[in-house]
N, C-alpha and C positions, 0 to 999 in steps of 0.2 A: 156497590161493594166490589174491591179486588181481594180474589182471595187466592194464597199461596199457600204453598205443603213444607213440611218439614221433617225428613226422615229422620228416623232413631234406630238402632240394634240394626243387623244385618239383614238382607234380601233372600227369603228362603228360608229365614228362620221362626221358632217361633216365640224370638225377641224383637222382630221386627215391628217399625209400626211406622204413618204419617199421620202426623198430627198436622192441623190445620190455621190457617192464620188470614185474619180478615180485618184489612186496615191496619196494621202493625199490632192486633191484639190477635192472641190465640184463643180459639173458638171451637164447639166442637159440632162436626156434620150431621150431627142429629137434630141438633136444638136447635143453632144460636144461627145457621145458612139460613135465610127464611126461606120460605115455602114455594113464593111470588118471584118471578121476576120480572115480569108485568103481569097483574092482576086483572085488569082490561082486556086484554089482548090472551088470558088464560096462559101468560106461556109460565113454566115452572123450573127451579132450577132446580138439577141431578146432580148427584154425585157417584162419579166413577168409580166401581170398584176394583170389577175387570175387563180388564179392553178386550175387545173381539180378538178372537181368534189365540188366547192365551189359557192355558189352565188351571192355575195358583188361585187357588177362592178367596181371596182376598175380602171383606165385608167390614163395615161397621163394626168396632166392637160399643156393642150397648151397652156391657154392664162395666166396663171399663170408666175411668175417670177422665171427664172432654172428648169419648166416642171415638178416638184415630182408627183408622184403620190397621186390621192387622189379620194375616194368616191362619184361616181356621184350621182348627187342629182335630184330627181324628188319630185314638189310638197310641198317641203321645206322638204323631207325625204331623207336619206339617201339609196341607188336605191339598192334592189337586185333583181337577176334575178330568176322567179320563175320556177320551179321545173316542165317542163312540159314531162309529162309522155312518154316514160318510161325515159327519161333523169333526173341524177340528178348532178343538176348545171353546170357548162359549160365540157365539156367532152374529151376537149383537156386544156393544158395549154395553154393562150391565151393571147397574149400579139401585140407587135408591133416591126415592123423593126426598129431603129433610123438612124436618116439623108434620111428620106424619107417623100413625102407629095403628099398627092394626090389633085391637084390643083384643086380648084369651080369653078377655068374660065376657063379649056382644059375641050374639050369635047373629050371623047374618042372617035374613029373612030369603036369600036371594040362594046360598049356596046350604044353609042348613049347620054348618059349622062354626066355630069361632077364630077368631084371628091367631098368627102367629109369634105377636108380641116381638113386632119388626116394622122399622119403617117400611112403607109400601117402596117393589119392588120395582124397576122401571129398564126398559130394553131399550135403547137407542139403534135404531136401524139408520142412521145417517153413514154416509160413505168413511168416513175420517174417524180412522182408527185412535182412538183419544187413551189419557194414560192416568195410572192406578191416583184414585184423588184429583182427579182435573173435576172442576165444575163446571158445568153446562147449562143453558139456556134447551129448554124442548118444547117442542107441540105431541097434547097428550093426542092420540089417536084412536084407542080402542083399549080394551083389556081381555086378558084370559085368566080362568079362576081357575086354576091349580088348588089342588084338594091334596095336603102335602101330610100324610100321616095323619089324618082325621082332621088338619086346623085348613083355615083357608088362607091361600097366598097368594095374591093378587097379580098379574103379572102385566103392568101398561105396557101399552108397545106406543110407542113418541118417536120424534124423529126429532136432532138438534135441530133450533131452531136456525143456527146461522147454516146449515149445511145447504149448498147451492142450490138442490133442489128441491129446500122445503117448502118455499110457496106454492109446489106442486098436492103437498099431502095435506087432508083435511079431516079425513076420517078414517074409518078401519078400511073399507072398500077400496081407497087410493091405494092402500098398502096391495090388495091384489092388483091392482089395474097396473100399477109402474114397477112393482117388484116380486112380478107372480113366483109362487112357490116360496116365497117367504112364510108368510105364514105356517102354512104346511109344515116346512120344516121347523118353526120355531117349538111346533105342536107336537112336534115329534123329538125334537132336543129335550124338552120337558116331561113325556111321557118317559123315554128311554135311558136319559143320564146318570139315574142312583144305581139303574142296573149291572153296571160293573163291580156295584160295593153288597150287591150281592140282595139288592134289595127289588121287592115288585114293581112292577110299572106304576109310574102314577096315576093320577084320576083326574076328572076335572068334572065342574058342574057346568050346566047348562048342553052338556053332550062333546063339552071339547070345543065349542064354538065360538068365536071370539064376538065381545061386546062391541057396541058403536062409540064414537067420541063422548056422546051427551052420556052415557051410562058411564063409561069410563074418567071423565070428569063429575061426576055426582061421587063416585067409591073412593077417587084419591081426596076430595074436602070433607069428605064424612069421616077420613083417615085422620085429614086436620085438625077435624074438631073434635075425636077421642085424643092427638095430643094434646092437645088446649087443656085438656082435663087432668092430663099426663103428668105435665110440665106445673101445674099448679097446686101438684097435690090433691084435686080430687077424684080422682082415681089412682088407686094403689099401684106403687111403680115394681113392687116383688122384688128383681136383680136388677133390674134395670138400675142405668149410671144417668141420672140426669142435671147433673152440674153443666153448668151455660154461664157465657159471661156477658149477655146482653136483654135476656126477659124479665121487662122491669117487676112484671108481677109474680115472678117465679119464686119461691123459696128456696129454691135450689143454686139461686144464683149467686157468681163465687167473684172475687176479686180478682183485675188483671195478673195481677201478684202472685194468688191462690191457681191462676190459672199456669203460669209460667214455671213454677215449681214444679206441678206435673209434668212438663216437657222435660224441666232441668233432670228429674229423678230416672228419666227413661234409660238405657246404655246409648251411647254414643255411636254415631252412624259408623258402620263399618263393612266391609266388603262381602258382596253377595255371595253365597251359598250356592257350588254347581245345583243345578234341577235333576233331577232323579232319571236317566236315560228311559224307564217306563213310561213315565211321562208324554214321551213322543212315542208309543205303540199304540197301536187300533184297537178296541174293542167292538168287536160283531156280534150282532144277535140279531133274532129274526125280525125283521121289518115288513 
């Protein structure tokens, strides 16, 4: 598959969005990207939300028609994430597995909580700063279970698969041994981030510790197969958008037609919106 993006409404706003295109059909990043991009070999492909080192929370819209991405909104504002010291903006490329959901009614046995009713969550620590909607090939690595407001939110740490020195990484462990203090900090980005919006530290299960490859690949196909359930109608979709243009056994699935209408009805791409000068100040709190 080659898959391209296609913006609509302005950058900064919250008319903005990229919709996605795979093989001259428009597609949406939740459903219709598969899961696999080699299946043998475990590797998966991601989608970009927010490249490192950027702050615009950009995400999946799920309950949106064909899933583009677009600018989460808090407050009637357009959300970024603020700058908490010594971090700045997210510090992996950050994005999402597609064809995966973490269910709000399985309670995990492992964390005690139920899902977020989100594709699972996925960090790329590869060197090459990648852009909002780029698809990616990854090796999953490990996980951390973020305890997000009582639901559980899975957080993979992967490394692109083409990034020069991924034949280097194989499991959670290599992530210490080639890029010590990564982790650390990634455990501490996610503890400390909602704290500027005025909210407690987060939580995590297992003590904050992060999983091995074989556990972290068991949590992202068990994600596959609550959407498998997702996608076909047997499990309740609530807000969720799950119109796709290519699962032959989905209900949900709409015509190239029916698909391309939604793009036409979006506003027309138009020039970016300055970023809020706030945006680039520090927030410090005790560490």
């Amino acid at each position: 598959m080659s898959f391209s993006t296609e913006e609509r409404g302005s950058p900064n706003t919250d008319d903005y969005r990229i919709f996605f295109n795979a093989d001259g059909r428009y597609v949406s990043p939740f459903h219709d990207i598969p899961i696999f991009a080699d299946e043998a070999q475990n590797i998966f492909h991601a989608v970009v939300e927010v490249p490192r080192w950027t702050n615009a929370k950009m995400e999946i819209a799920t309950k949106d028609a064909l899933n583009p991405l677009k600018q989460d909104v808090k407050n009637g504002k357009v959300r970024y994430v603020a700058n908490v010291f010594p971090h700045k903006g997210y510090i992996w490329n950050y994005g999402a597995i597609p064809q995966t959901w973490e269910d709000p009614r399985h309670r995990d046995a492992d964390t005690g909580c139920c899902g977020d009713d989100d594709p699972i969550d996925v960090c790329d620590i590869g060197d090459r700063v990648c852009s909002p909607g780029e698809v990616i090939r990854v090796k999953v690595l490990g996980t951390l279970a973020l305890i997000d407001e009582g639901e559980t939110d899975w957080k993979v740490i992967a490394i692109n698969a083409d990034d020069p020195g991924a034949d280097r990484f194989h499991d959670i462990d290599d992530v210490r041994r080639l890029k010590p203090g990564y982790l650390e900090a990634t455990l501490d980005w996610f503890k400390r981030y909602k704290v500027p919006d005025g909210k407690a530290e987060n939580q995590f299960a297992f003590d904050g510790h992060f999983k091995d490859r074989d556990f972290a690949l068991e949590t992202v196909k068990s994600t596959h197969e609550f959407w498998k359930a997702l996608i076909c109608q047997k499990s309740a979709a609530g807000e969720l958008n799950c119109m796709n243009t290519s699962v032959s056994e989905s209900p949900f699935r709409c015509s190239a037609e029916d698909a391309a209408a939604v793009v036409d009805s979006a506003c027309a791409f138009g020039a970016a919106e300055p970023i809020p000068i706030s945006v680039d100040k520090w927030f410090y709190s005790n560490m």
